[in-house]
N, CA, C and O atoms as CSV, one atom per row, in Angstrom:
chain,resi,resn,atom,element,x,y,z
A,1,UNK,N,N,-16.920,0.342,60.929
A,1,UNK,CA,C,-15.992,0.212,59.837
A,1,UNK,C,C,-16.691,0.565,58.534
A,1,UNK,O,O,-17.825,0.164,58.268
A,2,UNK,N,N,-16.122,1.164,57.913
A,2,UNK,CA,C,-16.674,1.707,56.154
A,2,UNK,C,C,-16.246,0.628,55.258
A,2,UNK,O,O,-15.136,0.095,55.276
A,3,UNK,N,N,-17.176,0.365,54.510
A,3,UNK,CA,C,-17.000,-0.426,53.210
A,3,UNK,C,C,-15.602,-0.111,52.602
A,3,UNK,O,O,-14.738,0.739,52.818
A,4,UNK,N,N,-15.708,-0.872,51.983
A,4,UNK,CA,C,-14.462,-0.417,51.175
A,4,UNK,C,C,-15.307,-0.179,49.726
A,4,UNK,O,O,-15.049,0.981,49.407
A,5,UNK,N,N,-16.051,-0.674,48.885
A,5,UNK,CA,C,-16.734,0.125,48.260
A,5,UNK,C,C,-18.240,0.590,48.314
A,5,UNK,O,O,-19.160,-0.196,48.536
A,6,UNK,N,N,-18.384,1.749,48.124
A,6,UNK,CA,C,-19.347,2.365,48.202
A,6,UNK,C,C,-20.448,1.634,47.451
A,6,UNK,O,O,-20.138,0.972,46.460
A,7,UNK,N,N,-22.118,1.728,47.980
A,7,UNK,CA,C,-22.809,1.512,46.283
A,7,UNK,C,C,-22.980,2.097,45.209
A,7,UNK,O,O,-23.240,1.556,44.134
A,8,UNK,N,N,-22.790,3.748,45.510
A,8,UNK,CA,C,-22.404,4.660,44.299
A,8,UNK,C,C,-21.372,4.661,43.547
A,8,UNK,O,O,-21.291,5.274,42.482
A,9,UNK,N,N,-20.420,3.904,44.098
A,9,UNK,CA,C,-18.812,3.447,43.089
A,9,UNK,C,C,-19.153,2.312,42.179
A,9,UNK,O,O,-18.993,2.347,40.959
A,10,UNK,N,N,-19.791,0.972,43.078
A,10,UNK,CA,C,-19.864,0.161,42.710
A,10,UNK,C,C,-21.152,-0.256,41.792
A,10,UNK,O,O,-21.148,-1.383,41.296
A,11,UNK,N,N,-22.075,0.478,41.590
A,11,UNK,CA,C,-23.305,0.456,40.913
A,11,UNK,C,C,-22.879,0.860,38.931
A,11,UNK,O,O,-23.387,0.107,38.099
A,12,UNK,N,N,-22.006,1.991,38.456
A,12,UNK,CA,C,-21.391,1.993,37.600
A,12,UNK,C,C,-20.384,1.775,36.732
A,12,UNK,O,O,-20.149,2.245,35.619
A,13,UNK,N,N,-19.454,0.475,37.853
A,13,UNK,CA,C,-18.286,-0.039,37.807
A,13,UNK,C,C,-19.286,-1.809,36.893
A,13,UNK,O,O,-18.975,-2.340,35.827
A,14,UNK,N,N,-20.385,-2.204,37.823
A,14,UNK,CA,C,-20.871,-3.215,37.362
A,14,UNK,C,C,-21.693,-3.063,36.046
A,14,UNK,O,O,-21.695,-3.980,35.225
A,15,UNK,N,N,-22.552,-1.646,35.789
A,15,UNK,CA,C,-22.692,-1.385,34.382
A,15,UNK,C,C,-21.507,-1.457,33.273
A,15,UNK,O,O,-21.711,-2.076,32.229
A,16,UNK,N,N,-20.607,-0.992,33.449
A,16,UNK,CA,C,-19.519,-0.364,32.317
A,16,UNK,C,C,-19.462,-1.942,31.934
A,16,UNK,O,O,-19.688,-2.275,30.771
A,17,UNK,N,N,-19.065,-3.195,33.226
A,17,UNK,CA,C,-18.731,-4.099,32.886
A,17,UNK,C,C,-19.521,-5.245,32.156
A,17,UNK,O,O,-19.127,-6.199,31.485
A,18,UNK,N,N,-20.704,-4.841,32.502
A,18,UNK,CA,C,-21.651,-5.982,31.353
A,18,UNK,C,C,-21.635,-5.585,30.446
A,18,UNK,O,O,-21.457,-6.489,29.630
A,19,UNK,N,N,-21.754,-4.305,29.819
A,19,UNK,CA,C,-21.620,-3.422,28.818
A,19,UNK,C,C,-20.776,-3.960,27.765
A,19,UNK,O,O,-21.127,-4.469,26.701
A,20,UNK,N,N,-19.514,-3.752,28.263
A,20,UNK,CA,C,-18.364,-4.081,27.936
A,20,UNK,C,C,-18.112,-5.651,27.638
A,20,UNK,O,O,-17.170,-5.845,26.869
A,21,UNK,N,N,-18.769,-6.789,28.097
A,21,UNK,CA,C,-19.054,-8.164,27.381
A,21,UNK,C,C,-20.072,-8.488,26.958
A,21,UNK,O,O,-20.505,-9.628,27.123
A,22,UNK,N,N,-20.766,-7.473,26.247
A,22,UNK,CA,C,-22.155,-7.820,25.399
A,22,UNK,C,C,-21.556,-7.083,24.124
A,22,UNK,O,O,-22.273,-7.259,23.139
A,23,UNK,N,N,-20.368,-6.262,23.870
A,23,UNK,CA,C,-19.993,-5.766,22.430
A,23,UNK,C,C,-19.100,-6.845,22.330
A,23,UNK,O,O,-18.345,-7.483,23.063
A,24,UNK,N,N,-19.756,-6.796,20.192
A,24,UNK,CA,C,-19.369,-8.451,19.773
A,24,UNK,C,C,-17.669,-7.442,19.465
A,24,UNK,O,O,-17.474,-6.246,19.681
A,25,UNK,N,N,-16.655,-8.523,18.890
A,25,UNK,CA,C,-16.079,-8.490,18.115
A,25,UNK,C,C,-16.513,-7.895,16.731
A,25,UNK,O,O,-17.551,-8.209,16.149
A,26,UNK,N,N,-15.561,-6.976,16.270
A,26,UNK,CA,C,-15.240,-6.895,14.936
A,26,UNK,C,C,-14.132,-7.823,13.913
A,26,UNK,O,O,-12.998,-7.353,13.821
A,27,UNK,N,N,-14.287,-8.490,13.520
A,27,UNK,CA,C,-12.652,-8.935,12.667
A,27,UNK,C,C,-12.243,-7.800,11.923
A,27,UNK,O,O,-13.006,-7.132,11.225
A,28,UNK,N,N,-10.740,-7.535,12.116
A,28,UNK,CA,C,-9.897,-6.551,11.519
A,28,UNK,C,C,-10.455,-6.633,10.179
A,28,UNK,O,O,-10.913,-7.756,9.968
A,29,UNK,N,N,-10.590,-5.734,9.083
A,29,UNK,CA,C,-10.712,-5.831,7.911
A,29,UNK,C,C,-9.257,-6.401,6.962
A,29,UNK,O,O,-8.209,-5.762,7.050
A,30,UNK,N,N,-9.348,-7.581,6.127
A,30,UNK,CA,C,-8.819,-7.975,5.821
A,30,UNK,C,C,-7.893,-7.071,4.312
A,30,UNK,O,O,-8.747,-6.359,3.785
A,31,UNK,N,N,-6.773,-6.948,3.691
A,31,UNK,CA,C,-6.488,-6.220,3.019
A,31,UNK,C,C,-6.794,-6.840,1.583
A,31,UNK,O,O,-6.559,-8.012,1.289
A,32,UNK,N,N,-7.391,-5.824,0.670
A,32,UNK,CA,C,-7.698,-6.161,-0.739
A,32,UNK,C,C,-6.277,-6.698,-1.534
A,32,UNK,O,O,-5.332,-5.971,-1.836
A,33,UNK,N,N,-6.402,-8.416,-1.832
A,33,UNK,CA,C,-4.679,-8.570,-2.234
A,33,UNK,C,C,-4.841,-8.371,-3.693
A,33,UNK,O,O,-3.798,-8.646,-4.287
A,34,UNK,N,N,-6.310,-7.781,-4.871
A,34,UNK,CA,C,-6.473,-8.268,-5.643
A,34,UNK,C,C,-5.451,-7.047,-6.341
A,34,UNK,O,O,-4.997,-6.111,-5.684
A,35,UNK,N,N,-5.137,-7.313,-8.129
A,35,UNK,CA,C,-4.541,-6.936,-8.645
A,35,UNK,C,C,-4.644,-5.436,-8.438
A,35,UNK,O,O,-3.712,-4.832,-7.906
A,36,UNK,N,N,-6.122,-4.600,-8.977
A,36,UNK,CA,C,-6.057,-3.018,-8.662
A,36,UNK,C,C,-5.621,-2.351,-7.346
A,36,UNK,O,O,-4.895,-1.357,-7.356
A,37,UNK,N,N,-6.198,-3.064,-5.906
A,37,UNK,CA,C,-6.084,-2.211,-4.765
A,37,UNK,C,C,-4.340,-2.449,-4.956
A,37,UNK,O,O,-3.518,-1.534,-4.902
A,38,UNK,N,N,-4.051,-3.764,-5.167
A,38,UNK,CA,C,-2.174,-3.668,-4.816
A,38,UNK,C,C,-1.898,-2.820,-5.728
A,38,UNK,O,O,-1.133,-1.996,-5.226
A,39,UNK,N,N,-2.138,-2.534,-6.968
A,39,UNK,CA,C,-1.555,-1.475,-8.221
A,39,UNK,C,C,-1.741,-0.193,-7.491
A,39,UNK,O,O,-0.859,0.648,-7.659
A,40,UNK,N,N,-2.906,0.151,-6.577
A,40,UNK,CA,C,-2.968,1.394,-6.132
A,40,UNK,C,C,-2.133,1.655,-5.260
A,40,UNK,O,O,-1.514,2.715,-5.163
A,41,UNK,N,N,-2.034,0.551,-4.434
A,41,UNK,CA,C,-0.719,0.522,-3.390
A,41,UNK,C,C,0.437,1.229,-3.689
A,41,UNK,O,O,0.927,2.293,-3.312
A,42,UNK,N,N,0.861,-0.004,-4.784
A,42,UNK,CA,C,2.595,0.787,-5.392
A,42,UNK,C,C,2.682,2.213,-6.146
A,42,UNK,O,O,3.724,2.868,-6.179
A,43,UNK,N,N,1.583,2.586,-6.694
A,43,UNK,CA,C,1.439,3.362,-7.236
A,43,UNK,C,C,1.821,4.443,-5.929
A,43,UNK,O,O,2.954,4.867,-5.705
A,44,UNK,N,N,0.774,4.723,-5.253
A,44,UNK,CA,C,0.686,6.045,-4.217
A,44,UNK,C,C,2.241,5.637,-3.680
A,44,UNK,O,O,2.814,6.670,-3.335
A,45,UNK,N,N,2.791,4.862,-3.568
A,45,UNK,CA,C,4.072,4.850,-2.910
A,45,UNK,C,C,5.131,5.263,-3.661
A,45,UNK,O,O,5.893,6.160,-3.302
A,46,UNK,N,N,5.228,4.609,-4.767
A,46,UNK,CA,C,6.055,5.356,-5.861
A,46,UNK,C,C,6.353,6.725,-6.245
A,46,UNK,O,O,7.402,7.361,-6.348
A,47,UNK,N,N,4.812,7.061,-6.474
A,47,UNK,CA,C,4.612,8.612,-6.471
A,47,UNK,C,C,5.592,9.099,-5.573
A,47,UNK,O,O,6.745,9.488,-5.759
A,48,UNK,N,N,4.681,8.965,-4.260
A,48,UNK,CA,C,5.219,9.802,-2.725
A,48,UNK,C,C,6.704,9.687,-2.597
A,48,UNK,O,O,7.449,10.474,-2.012
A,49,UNK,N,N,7.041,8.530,-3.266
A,49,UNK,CA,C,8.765,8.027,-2.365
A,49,UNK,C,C,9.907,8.242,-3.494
A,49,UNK,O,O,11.066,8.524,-3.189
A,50,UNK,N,N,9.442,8.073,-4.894
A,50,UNK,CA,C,10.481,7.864,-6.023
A,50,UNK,C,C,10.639,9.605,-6.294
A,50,UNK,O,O,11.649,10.309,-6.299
A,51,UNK,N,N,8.971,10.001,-6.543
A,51,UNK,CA,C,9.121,11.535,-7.100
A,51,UNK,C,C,8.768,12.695,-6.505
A,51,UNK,O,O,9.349,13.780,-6.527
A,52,UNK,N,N,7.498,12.287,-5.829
A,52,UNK,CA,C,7.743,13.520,-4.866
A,52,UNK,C,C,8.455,14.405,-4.125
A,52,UNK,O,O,8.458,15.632,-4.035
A,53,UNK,N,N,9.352,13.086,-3.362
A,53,UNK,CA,C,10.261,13.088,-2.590
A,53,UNK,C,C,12.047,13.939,-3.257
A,53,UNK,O,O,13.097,14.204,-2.671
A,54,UNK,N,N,11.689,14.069,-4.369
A,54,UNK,CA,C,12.801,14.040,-5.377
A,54,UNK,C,C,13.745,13.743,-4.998
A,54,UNK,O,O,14.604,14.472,-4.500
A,55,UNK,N,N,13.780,12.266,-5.209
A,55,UNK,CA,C,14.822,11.253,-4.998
A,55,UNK,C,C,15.774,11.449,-6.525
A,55,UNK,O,O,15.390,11.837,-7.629
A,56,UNK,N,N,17.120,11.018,-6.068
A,56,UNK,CA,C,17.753,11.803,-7.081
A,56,UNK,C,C,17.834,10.264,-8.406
A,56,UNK,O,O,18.247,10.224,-9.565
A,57,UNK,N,N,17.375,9.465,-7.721
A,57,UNK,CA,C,17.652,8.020,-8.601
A,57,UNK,C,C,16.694,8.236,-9.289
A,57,UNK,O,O,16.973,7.650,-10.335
A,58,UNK,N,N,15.332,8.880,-9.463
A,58,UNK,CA,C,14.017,8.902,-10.338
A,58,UNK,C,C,13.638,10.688,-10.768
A,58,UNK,O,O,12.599,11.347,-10.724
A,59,UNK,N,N,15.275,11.050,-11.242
A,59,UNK,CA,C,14.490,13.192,-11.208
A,59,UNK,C,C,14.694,13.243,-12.312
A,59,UNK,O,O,14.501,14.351,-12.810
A,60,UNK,N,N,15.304,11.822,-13.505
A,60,UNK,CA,C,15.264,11.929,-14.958
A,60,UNK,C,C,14.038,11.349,-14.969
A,60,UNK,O,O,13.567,12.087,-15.835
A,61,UNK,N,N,13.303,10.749,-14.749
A,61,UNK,CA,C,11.568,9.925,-15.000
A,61,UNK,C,C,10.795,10.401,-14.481
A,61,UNK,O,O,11.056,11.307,-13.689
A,62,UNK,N,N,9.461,9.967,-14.724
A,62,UNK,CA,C,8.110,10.306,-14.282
A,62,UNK,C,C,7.075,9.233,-14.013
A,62,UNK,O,O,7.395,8.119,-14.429
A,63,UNK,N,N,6.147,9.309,-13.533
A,63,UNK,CA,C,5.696,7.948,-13.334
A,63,UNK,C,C,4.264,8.492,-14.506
A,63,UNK,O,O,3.819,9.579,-14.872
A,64,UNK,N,N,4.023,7.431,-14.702
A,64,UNK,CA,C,2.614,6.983,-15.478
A,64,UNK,C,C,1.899,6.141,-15.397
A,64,UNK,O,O,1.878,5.130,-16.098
A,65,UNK,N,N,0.958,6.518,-14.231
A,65,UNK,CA,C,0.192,5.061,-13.999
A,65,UNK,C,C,-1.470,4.723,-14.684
A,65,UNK,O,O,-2.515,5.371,-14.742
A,66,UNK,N,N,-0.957,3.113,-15.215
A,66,UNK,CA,C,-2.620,3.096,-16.066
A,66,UNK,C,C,-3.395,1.763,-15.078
A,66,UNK,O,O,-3.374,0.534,-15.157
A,67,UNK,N,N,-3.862,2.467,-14.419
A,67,UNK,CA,C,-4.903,1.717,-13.397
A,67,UNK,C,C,-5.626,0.817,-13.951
A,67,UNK,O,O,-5.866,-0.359,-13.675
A,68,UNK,N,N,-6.157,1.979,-15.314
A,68,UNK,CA,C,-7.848,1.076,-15.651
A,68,UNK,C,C,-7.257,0.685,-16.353
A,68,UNK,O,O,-6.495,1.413,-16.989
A,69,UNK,N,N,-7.351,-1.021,-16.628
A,69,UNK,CA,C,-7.035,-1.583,-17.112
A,69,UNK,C,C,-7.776,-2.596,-17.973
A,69,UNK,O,O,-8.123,-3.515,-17.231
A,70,UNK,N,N,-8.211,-2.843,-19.376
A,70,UNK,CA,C,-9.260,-3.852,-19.759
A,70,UNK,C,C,-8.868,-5.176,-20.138
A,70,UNK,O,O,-9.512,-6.159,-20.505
A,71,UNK,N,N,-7.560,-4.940,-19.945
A,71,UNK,CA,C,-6.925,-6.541,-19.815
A,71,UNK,C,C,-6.386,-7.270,-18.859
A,71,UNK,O,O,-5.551,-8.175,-18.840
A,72,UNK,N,N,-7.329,-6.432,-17.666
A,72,UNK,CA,C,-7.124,-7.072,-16.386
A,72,UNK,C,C,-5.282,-7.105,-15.373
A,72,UNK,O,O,-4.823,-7.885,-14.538
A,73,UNK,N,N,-4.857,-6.124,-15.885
A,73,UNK,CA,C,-3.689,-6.076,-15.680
A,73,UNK,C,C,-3.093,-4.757,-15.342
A,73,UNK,O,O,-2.049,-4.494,-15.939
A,74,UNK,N,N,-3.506,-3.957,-14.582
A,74,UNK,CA,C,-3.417,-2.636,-14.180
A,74,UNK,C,C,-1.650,-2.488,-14.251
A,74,UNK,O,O,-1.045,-3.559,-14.306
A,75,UNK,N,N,-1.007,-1.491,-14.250
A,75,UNK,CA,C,0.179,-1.387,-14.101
A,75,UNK,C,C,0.591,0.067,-13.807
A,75,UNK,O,O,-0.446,0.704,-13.620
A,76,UNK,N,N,1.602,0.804,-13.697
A,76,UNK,CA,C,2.630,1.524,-13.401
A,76,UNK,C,C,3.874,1.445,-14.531
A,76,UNK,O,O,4.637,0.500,-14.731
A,77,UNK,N,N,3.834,2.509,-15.077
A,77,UNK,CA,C,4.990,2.990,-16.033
A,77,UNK,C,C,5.909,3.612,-15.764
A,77,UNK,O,O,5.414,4.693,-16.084
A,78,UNK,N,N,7.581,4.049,-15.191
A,78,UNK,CA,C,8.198,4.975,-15.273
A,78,UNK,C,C,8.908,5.144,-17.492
A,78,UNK,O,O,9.278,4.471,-18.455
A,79,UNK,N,N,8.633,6.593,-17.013
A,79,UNK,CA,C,8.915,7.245,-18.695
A,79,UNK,C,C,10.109,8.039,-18.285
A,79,UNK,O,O,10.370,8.144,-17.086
A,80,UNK,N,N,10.951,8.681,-19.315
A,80,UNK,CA,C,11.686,9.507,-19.641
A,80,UNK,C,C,10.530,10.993,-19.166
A,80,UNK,O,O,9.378,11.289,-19.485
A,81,UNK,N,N,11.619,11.656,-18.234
A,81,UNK,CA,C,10.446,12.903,-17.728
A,81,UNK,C,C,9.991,13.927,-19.339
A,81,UNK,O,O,8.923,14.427,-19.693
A,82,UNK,N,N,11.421,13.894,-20.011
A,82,UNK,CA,C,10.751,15.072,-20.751
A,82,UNK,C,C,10.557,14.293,-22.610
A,82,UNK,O,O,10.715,14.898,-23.670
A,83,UNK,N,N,10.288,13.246,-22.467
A,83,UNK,CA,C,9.987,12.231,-23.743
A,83,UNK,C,C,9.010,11.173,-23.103
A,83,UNK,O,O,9.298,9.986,-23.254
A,84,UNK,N,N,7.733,11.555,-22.310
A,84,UNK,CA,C,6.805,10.996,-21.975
A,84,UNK,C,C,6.239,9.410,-22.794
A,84,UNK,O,O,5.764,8.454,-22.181
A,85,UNK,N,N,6.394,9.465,-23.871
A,85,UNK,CA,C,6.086,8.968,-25.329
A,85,UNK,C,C,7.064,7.781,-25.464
A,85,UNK,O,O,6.863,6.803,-26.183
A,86,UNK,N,N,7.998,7.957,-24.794
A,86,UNK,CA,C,8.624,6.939,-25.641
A,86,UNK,C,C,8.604,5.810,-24.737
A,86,UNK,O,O,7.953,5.951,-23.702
A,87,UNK,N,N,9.337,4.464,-24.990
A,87,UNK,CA,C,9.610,3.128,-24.462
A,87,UNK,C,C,9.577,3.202,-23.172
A,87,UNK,O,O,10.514,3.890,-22.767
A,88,UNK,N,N,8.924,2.806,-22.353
A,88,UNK,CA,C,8.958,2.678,-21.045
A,88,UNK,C,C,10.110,2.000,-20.380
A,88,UNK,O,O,10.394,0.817,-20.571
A,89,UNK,N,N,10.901,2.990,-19.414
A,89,UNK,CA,C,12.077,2.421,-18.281
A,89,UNK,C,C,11.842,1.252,-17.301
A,89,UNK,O,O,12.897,0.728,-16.942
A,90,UNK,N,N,10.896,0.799,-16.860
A,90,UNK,CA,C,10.101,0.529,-16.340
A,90,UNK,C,C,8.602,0.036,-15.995
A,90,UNK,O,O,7.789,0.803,-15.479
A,91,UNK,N,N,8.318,-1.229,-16.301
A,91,UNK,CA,C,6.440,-1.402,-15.682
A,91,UNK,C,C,6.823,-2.359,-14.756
A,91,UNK,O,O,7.765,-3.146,-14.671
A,92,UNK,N,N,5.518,-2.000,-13.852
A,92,UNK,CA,C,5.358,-3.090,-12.587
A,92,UNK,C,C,3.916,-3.243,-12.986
A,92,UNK,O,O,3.553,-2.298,-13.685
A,93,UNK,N,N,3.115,-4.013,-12.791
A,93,UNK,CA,C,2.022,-4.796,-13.418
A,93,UNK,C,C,1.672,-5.746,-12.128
A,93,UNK,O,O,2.433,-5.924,-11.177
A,94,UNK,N,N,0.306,-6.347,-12.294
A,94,UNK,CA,C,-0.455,-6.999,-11.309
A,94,UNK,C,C,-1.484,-7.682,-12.237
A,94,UNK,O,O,-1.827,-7.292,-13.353
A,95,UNK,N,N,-1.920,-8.800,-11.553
A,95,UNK,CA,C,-2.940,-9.856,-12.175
A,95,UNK,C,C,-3.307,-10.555,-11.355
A,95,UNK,O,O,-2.683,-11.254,-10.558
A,96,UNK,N,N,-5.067,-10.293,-11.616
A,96,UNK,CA,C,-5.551,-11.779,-10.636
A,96,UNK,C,C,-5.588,-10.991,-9.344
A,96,UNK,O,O,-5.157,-9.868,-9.083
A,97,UNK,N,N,-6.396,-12.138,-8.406
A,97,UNK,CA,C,-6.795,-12.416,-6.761
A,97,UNK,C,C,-6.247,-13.839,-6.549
A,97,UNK,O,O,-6.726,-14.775,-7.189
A,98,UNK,N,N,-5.052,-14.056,-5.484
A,98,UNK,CA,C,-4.480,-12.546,-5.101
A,98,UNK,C,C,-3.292,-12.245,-6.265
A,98,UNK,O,O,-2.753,-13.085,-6.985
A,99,UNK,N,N,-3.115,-11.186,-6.239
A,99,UNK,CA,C,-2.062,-10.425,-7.467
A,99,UNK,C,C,-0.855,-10.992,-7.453
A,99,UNK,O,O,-0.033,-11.216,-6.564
A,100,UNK,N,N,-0.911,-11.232,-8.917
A,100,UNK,CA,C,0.773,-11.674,-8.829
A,100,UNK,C,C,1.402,-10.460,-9.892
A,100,UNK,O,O,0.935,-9.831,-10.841
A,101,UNK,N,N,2.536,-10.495,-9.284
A,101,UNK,CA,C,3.408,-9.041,-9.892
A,101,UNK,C,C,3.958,-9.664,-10.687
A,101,UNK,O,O,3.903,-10.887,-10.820
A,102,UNK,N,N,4.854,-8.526,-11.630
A,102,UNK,CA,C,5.607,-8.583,-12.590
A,102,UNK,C,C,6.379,-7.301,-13.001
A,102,UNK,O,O,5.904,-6.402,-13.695
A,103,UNK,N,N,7.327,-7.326,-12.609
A,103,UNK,CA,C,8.271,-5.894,-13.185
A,103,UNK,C,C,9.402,-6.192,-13.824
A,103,UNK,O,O,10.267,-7.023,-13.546
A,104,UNK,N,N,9.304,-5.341,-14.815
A,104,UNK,CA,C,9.965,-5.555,-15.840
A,104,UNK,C,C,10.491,-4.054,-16.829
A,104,UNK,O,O,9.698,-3.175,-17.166
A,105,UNK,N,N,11.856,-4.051,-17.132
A,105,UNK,CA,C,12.526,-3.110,-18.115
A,105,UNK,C,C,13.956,-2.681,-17.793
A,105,UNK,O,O,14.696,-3.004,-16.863
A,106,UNK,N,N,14.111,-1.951,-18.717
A,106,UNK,CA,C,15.935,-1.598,-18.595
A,106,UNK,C,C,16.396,-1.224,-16.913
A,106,UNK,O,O,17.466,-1.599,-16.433
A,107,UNK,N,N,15.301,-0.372,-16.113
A,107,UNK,CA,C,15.916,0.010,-14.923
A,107,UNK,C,C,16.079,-1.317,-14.020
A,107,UNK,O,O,16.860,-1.331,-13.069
A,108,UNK,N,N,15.306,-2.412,-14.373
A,108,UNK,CA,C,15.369,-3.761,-13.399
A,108,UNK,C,C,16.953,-4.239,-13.271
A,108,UNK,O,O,17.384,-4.736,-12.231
A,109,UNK,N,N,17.714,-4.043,-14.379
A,109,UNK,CA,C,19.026,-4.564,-14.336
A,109,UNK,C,C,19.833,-3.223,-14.114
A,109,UNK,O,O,21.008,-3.233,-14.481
A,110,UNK,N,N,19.338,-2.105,-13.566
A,110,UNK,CA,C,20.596,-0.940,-13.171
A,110,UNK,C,C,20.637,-1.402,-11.619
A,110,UNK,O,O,19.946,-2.210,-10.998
A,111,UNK,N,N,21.815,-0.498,-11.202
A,111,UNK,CA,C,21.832,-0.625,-9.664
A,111,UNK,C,C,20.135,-0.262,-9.100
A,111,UNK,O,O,19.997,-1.182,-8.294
A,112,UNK,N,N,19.364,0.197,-9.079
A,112,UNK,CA,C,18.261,0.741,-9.012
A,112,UNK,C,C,16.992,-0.317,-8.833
A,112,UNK,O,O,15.932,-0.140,-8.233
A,113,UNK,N,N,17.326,-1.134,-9.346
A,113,UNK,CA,C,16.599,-2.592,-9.590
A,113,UNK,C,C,16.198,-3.367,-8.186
A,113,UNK,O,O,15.113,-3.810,-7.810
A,114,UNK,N,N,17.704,-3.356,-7.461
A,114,UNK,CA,C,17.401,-3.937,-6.335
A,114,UNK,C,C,16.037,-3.148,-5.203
A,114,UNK,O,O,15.246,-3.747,-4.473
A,115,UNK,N,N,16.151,-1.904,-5.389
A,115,UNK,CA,C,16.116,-1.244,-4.471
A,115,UNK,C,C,14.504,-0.791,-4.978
A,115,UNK,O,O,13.853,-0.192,-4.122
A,116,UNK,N,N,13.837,-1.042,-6.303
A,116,UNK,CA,C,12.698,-1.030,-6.949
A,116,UNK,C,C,11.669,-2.604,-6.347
A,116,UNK,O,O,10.512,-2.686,-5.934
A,117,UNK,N,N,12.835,-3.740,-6.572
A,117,UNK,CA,C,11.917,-5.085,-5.788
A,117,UNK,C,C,11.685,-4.758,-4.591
A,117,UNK,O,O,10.572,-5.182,-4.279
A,118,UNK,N,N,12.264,-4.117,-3.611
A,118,UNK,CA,C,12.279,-4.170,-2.336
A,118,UNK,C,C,11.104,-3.143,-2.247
A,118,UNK,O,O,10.122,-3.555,-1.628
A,119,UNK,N,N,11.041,-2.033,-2.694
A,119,UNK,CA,C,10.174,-1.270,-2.379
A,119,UNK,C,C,8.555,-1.228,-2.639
A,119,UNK,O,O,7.645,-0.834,-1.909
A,120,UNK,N,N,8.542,-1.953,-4.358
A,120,UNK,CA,C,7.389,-2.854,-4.541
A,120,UNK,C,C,6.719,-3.951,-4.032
A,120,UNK,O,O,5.519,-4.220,-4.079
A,121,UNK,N,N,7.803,-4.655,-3.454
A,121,UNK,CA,C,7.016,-5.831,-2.864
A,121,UNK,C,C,6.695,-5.336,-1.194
A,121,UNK,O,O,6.103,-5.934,-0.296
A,122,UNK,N,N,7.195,-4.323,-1.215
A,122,UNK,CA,C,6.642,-3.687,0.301
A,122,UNK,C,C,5.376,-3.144,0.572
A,122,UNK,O,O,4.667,-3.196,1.577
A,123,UNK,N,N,5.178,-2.400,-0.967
A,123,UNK,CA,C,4.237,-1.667,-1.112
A,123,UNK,C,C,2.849,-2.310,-1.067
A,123,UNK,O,O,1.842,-1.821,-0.556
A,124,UNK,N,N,2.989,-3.738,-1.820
A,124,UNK,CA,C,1.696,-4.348,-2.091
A,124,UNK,C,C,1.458,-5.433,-0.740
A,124,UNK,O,O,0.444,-6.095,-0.517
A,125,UNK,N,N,2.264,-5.404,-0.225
A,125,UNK,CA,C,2.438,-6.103,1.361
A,125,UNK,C,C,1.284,-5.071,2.295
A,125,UNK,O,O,0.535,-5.590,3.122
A,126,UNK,N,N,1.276,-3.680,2.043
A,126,UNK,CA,C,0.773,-3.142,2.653
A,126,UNK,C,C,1.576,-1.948,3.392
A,126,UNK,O,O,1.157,-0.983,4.029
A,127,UNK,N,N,2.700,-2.311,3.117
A,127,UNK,CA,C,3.566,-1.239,3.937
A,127,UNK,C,C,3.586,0.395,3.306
A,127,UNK,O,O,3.504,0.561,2.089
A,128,UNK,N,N,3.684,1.397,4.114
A,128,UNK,CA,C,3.853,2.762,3.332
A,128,UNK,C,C,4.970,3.199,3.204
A,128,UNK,O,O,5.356,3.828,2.219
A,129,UNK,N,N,5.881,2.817,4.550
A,129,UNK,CA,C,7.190,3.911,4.233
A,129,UNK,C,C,7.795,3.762,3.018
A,129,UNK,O,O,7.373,3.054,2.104
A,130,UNK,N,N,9.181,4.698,3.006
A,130,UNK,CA,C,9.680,4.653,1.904
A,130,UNK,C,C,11.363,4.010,2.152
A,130,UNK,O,O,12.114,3.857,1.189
């Protein structure tokens, strides 16, 4: 009668497997909740989803984002596309570890508003889509 396994099967079946319980764990890397990485968050999403995308709710604005921030408060501006300069439609803002938001301006109370919380607080959650 023949084995049922060989020692040439079974000689690299028992390597792979010690192998394989002597690598430690990694812990997942945890996500940066502090004010800049989340500002970078909404930011790249905004970009990609409000204007890139030329969504027709954001093809009168532009975004303006001021990252560096020396008052600890990085933020995101939408402007008037072709009056860059003037009063901002729009800031979403961040502070602190972990970040607490704040958005605020005339577009918060248009229909547009709803659909700006939802997408911000997605963004700094970690989520990308749009």
């Amino acid at each position: 009668m023949r084995p049922l396994f060989s020692a040439k099967l079974l000689l690299p079946l028992a390597a792979a497997a010690a192998l394989a319980g002597c690598q430690t764990k990694t812990p997942a890397p945890k996500a940066n909740n502090g004010a800049l990485p989340t500002m970078e968050r909404i930011a790249l999403g905004a970009n990609s989803c409000w204007f890139k995308s030329g969504d027709a709710a954001f093809k009168a604005y532009r975004l303006a984002p001021e990252l560096n921030s020396f008052s600890g408060r990085p933020r995101i501006l939408v402007v008037h596309r072709n009056s860059p300069e003037s009063r901002p439609l729009l800031v979403v803002q961040a502070e602190g570890s972990p970040a607490r938001l704040d958005a605020f301006g005339p577009m918060m109370s248009e229909p547009v508003g709803a659909r700006i919380t939802t997408d911000v607080k997605r963004w700094a959650a970690g989520g990308k889509g749009c």
